[in-house]
Z-matrix of the N, CA and C atoms (Angstrom, degrees):
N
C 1 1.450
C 2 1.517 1 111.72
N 3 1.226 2 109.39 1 -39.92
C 4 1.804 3 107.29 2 -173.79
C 5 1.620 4 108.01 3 -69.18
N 6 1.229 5 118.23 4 -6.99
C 7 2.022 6 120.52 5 -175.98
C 8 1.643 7 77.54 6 -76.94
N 9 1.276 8 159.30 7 -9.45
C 10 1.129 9 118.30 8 -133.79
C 11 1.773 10 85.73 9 -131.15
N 12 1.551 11 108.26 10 -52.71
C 13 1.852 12 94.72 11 158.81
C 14 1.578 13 127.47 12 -76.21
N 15 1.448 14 101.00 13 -14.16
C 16 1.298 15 99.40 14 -167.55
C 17 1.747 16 129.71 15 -157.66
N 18 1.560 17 103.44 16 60.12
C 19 1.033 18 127.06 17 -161.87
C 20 1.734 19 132.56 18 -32.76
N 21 1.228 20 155.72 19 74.14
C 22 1.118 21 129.05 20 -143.31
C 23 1.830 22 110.80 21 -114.47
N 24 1.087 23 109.65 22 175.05
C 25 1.652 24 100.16 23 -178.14
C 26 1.672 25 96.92 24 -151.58
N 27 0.965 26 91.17 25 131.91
C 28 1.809 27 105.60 26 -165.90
C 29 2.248 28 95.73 27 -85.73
N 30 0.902 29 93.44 28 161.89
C 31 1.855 30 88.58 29 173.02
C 32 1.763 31 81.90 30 -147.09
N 33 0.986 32 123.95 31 -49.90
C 34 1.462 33 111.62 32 -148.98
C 35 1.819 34 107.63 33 -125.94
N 36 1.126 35 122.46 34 -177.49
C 37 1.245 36 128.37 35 147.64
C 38 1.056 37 122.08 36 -175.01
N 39 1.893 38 105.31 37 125.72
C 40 1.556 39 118.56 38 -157.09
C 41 1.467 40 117.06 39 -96.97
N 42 1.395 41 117.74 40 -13.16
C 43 1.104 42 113.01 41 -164.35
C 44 1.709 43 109.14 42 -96.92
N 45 1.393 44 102.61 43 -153.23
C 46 1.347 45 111.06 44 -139.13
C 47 2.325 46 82.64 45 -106.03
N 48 1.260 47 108.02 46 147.85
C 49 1.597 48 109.12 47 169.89
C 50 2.017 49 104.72 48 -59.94
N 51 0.779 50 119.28 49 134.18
C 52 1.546 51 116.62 50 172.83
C 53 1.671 52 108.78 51 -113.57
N 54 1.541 53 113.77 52 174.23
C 55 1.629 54 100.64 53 -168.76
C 56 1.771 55 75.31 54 -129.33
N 57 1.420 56 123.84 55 140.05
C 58 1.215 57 122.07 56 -173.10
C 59 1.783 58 109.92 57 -86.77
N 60 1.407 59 102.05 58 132.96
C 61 1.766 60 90.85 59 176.79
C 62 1.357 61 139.04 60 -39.44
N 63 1.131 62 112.12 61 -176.16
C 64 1.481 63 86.49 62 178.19
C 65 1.548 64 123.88 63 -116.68
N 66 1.438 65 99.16 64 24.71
C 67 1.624 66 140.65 65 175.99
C 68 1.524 67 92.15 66 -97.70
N 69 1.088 68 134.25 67 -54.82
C 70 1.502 69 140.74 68 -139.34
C 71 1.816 70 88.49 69 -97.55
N 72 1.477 71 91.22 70 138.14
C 73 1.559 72 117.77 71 -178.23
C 74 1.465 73 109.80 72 -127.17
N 75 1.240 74 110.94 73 123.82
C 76 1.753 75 96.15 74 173.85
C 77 2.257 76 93.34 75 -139.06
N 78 1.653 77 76.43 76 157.13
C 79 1.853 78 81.99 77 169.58
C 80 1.396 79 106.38 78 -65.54
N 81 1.476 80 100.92 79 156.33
C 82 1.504 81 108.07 80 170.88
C 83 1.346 82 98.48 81 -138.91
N 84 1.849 83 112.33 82 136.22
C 85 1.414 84 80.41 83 -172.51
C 86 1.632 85 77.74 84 -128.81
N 87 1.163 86 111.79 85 -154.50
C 88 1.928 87 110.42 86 -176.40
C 89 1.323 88 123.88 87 -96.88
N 90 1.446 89 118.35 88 -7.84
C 91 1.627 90 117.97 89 160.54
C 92 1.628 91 115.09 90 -78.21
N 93 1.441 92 88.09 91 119.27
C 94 1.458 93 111.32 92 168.98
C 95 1.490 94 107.87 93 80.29
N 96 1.429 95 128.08 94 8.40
C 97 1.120 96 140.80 95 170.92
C 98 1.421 97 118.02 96 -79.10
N 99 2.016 98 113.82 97 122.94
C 100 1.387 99 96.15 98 168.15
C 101 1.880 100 90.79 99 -119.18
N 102 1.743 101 83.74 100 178.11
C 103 1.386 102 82.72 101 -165.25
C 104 1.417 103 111.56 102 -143.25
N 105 1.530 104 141.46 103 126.89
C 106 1.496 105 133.80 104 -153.31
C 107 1.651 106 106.46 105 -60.75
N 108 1.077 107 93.03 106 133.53
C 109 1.547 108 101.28 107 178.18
C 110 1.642 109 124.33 108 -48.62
N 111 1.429 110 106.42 109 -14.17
C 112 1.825 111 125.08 110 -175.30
C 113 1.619 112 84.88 111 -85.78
N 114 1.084 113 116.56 112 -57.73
C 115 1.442 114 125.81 113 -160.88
C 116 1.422 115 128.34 114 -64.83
N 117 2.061 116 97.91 115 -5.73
C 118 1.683 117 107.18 116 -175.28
C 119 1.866 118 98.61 117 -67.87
N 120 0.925 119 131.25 118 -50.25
C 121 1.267 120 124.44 119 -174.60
C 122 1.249 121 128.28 120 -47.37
N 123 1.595 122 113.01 121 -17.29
C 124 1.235 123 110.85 122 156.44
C 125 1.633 124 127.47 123 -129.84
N 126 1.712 125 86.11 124 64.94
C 127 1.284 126 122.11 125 -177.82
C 128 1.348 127 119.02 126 -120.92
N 129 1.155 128 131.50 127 9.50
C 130 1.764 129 147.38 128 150.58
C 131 1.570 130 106.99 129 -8.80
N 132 1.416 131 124.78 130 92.16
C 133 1.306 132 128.10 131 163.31
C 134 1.590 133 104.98 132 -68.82
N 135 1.528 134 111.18 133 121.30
C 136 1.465 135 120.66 134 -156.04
C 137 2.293 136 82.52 135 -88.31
N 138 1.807 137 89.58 136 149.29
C 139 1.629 138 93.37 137 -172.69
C 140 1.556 139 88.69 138 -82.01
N 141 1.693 140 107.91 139 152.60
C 142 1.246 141 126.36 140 162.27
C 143 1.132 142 118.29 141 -117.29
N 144 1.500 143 110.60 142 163.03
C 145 1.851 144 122.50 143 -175.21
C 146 1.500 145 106.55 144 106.39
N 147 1.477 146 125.98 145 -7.15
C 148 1.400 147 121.80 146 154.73
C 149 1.687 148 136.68 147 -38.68
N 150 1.221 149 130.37 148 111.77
C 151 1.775 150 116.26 149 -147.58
C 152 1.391 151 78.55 150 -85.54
N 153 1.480 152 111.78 151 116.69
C 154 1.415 153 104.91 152 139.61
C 155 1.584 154 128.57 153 -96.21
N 156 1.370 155 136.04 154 125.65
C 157 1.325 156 129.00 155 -173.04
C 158 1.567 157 104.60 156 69.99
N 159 1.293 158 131.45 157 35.47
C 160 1.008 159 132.34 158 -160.29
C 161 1.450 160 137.72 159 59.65
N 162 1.464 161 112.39 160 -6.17
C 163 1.484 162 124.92 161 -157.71
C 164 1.637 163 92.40 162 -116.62
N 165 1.679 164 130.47 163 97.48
C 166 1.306 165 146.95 164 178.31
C 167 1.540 166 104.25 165 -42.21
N 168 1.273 167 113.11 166 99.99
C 169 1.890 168 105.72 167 174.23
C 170 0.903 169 107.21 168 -68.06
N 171 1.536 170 106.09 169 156.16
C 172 1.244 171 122.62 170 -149.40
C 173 2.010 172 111.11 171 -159.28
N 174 1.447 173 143.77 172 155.40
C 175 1.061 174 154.58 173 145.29
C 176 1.840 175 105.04 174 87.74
N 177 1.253 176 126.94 175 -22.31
C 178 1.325 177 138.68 176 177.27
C 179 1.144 178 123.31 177 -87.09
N 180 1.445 179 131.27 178 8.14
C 181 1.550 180 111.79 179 -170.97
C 182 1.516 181 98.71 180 -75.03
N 183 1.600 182 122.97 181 -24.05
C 184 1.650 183 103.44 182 177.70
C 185 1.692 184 119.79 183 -57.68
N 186 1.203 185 90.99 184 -48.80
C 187 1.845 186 105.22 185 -166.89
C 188 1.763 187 91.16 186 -59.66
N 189 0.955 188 125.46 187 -38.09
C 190 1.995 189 117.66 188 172.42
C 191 1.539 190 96.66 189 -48.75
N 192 1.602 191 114.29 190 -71.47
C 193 1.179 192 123.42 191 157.64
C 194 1.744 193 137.71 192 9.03
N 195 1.285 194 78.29 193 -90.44
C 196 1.483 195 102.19 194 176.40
C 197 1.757 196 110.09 195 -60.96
N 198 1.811 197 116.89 196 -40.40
C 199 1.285 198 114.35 197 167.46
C 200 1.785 199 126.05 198 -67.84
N 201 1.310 200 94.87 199 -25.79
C 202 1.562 201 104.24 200 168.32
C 203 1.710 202 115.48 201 -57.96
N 204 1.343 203 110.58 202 -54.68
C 205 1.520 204 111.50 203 -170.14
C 206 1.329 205 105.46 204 -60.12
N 207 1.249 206 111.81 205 -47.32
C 208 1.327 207 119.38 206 -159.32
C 209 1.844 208 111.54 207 -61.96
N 210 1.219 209 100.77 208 -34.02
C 211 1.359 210 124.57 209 168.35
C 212 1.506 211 108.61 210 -39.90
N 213 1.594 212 112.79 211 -72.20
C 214 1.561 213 143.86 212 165.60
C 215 1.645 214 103.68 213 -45.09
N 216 1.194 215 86.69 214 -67.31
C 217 2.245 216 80.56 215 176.17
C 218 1.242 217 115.83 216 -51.87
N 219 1.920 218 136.31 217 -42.21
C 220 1.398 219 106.74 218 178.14
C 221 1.507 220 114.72 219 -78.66
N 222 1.353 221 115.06 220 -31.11
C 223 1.486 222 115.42 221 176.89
C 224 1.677 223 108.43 222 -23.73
N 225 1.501 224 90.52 223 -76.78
C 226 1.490 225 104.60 224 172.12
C 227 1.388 226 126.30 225 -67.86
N 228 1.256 227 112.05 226 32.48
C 229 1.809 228 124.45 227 160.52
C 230 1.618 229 111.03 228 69.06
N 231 1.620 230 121.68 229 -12.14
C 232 1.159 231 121.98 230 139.71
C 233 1.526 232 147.21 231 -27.80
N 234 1.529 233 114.21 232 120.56
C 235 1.607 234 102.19 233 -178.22
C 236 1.381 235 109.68 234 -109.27
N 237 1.349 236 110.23 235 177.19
C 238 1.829 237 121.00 236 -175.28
C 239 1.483 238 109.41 237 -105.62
N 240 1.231 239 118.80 238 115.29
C 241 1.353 240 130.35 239 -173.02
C 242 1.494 241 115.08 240 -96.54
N 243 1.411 242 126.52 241 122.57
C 244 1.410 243 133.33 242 -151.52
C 245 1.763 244 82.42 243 -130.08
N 246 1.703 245 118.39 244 119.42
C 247 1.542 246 107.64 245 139.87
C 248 2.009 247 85.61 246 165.32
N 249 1.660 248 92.76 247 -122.59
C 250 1.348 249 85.08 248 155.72
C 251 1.416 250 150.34 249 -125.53
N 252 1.395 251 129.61 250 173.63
C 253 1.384 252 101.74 251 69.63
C 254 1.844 253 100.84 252 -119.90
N 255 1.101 254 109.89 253 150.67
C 256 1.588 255 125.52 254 -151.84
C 257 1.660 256 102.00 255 -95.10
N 258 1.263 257 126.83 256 127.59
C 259 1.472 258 118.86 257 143.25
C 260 1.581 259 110.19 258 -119.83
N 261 1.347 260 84.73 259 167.69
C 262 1.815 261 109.99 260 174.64
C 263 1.576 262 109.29 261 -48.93
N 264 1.215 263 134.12 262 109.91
C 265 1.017 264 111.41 263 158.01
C 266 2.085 265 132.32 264 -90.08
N 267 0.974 266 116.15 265 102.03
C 268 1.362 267 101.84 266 -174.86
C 269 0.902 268 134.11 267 -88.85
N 270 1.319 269 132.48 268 106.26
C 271 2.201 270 133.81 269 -152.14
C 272 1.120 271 90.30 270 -114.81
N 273 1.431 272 85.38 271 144.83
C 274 1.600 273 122.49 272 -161.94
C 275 1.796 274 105.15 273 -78.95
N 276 1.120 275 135.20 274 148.36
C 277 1.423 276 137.59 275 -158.71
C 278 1.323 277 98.11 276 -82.57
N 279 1.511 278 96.91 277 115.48
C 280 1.884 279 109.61 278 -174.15
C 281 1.958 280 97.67 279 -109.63
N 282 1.192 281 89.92 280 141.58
C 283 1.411 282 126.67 281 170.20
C 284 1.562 283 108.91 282 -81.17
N 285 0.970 284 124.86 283 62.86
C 286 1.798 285 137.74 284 175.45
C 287 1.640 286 114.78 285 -5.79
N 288 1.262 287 96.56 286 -77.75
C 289 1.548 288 129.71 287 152.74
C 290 1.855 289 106.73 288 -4.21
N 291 1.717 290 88.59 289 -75.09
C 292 1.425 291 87.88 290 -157.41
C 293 1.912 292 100.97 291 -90.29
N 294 1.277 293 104.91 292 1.52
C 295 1.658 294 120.53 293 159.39
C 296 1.435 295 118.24 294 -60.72
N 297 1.283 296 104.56 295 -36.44
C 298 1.614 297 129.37 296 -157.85
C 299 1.953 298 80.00 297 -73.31
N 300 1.494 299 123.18 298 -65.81
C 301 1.509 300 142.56 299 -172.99
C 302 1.602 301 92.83 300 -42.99
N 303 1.474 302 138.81 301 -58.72
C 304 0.774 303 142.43 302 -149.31
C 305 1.760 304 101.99 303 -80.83
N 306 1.742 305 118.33 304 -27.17
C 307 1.502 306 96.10 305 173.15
C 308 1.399 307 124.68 306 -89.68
N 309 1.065 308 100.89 307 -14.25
C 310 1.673 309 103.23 308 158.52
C 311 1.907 310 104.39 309 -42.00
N 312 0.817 311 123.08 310 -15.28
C 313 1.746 312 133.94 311 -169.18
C 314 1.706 313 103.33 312 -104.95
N 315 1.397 314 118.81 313 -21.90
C 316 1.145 315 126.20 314 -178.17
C 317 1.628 316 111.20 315 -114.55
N 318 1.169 317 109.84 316 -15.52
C 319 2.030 318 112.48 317 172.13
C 320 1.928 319 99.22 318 -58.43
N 321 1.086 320 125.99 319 -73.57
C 322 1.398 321 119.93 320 -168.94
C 323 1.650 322 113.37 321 -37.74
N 324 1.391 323 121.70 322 -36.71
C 325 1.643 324 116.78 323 174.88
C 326 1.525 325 93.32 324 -77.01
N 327 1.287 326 123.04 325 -39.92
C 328 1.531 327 97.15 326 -168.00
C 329 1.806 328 125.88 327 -54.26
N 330 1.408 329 77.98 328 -24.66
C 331 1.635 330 100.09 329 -159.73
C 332 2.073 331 93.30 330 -62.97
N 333 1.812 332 83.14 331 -36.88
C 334 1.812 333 94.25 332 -164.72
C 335 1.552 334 95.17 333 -70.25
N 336 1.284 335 121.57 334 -51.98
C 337 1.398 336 109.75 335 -169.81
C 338 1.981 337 113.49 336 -49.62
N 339 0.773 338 107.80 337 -51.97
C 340 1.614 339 124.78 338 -177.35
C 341 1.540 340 93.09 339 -28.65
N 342 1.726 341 111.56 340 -49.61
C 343 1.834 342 99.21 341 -166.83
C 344 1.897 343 96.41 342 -94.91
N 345 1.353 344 116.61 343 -14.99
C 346 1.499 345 110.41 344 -169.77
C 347 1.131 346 97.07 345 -97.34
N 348 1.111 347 157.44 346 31.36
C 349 1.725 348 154.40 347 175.44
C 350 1.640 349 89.46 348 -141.05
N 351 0.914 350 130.62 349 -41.29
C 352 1.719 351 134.08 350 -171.61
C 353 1.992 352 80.68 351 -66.69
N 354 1.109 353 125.07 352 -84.48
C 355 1.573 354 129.57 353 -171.66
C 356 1.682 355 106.60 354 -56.01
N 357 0.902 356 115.27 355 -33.94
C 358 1.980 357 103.48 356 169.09
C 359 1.389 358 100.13 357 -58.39
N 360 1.274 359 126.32 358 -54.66
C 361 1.824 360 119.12 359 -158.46
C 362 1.269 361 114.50 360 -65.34
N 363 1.592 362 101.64 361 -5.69
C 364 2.026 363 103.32 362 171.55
C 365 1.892 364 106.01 363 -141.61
N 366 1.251 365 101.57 364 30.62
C 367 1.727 366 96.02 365 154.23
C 368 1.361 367 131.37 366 -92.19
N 369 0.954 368 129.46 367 171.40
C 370 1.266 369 123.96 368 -124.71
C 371 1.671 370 94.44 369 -140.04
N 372 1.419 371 134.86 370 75.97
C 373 1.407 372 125.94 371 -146.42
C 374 1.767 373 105.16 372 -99.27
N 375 1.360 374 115.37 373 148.01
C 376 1.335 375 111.22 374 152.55
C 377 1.529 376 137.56 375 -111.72
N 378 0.909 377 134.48 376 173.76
C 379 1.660 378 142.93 377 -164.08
C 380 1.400 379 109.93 378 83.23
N 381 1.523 380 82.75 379 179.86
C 382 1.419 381 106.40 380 -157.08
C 383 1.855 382 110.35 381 -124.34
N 384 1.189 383 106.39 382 5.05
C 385 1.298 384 128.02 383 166.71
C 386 1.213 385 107.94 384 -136.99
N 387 1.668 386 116.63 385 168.83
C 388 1.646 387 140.50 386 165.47
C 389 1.362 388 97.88 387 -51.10
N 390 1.475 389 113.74 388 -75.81
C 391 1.452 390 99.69 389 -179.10
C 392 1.250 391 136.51 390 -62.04
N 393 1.312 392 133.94 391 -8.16
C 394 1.551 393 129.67 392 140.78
C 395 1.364 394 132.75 393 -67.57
N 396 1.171 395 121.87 394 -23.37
C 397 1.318 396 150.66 395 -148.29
C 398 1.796 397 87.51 396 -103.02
N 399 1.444 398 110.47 397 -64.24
C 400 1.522 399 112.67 398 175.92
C 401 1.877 400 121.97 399 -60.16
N 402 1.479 401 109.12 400 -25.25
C 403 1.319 402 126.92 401 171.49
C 404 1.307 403 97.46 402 -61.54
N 405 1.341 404 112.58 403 -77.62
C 406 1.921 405 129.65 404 -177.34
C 407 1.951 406 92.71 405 -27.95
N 408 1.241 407 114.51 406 -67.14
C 409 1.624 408 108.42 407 178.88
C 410 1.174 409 104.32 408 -22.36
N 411 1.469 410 109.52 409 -91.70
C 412 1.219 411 125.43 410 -141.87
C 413 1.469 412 114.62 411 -62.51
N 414 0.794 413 117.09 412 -29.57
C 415 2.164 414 124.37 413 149.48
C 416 0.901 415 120.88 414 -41.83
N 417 1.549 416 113.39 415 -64.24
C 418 1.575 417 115.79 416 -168.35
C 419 2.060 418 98.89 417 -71.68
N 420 1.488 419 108.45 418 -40.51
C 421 1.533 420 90.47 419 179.90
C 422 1.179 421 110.39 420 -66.58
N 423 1.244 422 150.02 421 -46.74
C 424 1.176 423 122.70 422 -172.46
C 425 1.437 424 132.03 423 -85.90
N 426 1.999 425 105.74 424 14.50
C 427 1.146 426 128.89 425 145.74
C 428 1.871 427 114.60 426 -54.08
N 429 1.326 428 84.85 427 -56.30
C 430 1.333 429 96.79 428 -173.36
C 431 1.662 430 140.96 429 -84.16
N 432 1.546 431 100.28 430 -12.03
C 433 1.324 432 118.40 431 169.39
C 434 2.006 433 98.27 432 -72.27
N 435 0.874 434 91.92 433 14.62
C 436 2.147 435 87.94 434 -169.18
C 437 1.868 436 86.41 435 -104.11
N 438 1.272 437 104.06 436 -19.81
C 439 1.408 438 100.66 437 -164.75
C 440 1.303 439 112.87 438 -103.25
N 441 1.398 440 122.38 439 -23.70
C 442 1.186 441 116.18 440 170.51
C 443 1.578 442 130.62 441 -71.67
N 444 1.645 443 141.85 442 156.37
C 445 1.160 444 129.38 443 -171.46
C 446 1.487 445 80.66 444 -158.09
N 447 1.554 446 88.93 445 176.94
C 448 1.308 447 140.40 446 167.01
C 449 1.872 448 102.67 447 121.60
N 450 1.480 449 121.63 448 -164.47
C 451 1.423 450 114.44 449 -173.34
C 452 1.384 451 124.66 450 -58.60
N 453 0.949 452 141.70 451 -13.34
C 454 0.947 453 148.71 452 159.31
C 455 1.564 454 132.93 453 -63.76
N 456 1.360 455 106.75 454 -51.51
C 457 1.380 456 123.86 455 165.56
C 458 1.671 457 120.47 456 -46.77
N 459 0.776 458 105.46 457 45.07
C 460 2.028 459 103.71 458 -162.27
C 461 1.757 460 98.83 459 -68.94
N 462 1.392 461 116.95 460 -150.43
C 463 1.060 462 134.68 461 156.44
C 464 1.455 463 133.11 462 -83.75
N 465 1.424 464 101.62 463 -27.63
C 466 2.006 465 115.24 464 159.22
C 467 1.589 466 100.86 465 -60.66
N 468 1.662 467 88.28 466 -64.65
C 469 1.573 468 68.21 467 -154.71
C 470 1.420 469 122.71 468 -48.98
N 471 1.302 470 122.85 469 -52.85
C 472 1.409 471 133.87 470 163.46
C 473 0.991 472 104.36 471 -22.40
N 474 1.342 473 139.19 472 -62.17
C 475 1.700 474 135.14 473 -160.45
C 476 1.604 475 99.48 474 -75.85
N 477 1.220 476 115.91 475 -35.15
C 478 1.870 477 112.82 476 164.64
C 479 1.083 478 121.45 477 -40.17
N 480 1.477 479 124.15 478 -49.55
C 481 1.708 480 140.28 479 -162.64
C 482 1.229 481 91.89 480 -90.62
N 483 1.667 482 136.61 481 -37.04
C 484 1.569 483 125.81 482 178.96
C 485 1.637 484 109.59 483 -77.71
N 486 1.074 485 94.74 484 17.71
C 487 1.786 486 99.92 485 -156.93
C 488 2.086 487 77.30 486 -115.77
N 489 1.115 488 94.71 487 -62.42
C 490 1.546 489 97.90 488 -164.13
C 491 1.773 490 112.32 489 -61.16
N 492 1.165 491 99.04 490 -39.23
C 493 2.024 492 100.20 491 164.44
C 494 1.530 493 118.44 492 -70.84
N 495 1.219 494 102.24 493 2.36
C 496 1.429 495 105.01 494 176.34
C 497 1.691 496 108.18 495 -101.66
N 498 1.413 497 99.36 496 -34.76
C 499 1.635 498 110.99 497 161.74
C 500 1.514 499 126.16 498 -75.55
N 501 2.010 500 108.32 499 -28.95
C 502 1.414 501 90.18 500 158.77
C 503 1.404 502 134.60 501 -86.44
N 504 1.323 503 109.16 502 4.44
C 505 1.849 504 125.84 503 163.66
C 506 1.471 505 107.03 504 -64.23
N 507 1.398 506 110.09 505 -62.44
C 508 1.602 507 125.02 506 -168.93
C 509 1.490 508 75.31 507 -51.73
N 510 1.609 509 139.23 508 -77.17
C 511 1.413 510 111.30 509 -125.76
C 512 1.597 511 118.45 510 -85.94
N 513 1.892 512 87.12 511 4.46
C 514 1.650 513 83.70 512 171.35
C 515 1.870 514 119.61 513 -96.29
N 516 1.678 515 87.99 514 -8.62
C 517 1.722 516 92.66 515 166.15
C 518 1.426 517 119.69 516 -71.24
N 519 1.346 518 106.70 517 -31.00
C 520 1.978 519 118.96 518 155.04
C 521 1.153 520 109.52 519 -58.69
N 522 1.037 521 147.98 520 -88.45
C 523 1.410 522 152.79 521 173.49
C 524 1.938 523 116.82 522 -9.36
N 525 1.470 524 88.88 523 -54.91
C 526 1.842 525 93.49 524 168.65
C 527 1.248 526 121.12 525 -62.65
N 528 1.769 527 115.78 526 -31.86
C 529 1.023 528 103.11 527 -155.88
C 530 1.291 529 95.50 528 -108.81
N 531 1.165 530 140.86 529 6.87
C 532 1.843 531 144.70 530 -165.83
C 533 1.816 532 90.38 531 -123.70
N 534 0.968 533 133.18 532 -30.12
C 535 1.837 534 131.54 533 176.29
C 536 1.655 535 108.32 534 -94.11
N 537 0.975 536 107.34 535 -55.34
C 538 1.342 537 138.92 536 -175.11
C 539 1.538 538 116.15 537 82.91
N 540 1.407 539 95.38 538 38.02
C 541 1.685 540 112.16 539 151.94
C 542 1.099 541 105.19 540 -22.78
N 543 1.478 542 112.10 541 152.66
C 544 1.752 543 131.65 542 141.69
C 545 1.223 544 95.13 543 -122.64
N 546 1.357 545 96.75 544 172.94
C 547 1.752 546 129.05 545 171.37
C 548 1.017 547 99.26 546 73.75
């Protein structure tokens, strides 16, 4: 949303890598993002194109993503490291306009993040690894997507988030069996 009032273009960066508190929440989305190799398992790129309210979500499954791990990383006494090491990023020549069309496709997660980032900053996780720790998620959210309301909360959406803990199970039954993780 901010390319669209207020465009910016990075050239450099002088400062120092910082490790984010453990109060402090930021999006993470998958450009230019690396990510600890312990920590891929609870790295589940959430599927998009689900209609919520009729309007197919769309452009966010990282930033779910990126709020999920991070979730899993402080549990497990892990912090979030913001700086470098830096590459170029080069984006492809966007049409604002028809960007503008495309967040109408991204309002329904926003709406979702507002109650799922408000309930991550006080859940309550178990294990002792990523992959338990990412299991423990995906339970308690779709414990907890039953609990949340207001317009948004419909019966899609709900069946999305029971849909998506069912995908972050599947992707840790991938994960065991393509690494050959335990726990």
């Amino acid at each position: 949303m901010s390319c669209l009032y207020s465009p910016a273009q990075a050239k450099a960066f002088k400062g120092k890598s910082v490790l984010l508190g453990h109060n402090t929440w930021s999006p993470i989305n998958t450009q230019n993002t690396a990510i600890a190799r312990d920590a891929i398992p609870a790295f589940y790129f959430l599927r998009m194109g689900y209609p919520i309210m009729g309007i197919p979500i769309d452009r966010d499954g990282d930033i779910f993503s990126g709020y999920f791990v991070q979730t899993c990383a402080r549990h497990l006494g892990y912090s979030i490291r913001v700086g470098t090491p830096l590459s170029n990023h080069i984006r492809n020549t966007h049409n604002y306009l028809k960007d503008l069309t495309h967040l109408t496709h991204e309002l329904a997660c926003i709406w979702i993040l507002e109650d799922i980032t408000e309930w991550l900053r006080e859940v309550k996780l178990e294990g002792s690894t990523y992959v338990e720790t990412y299991l423990c998620l995906a339970d308690m959210l779709e414990d907890q997507v039953e609990r949340f309301s207001g317009f948004i909360w419909n019966d899609a959406t709900k069946g999305y988030f029971h849909y998506i803990a069912y995908c972050m199970r599947t992707w840790i039954k991938a994960i065991k069996i393509i690494g050959g993780i335990d726990g």
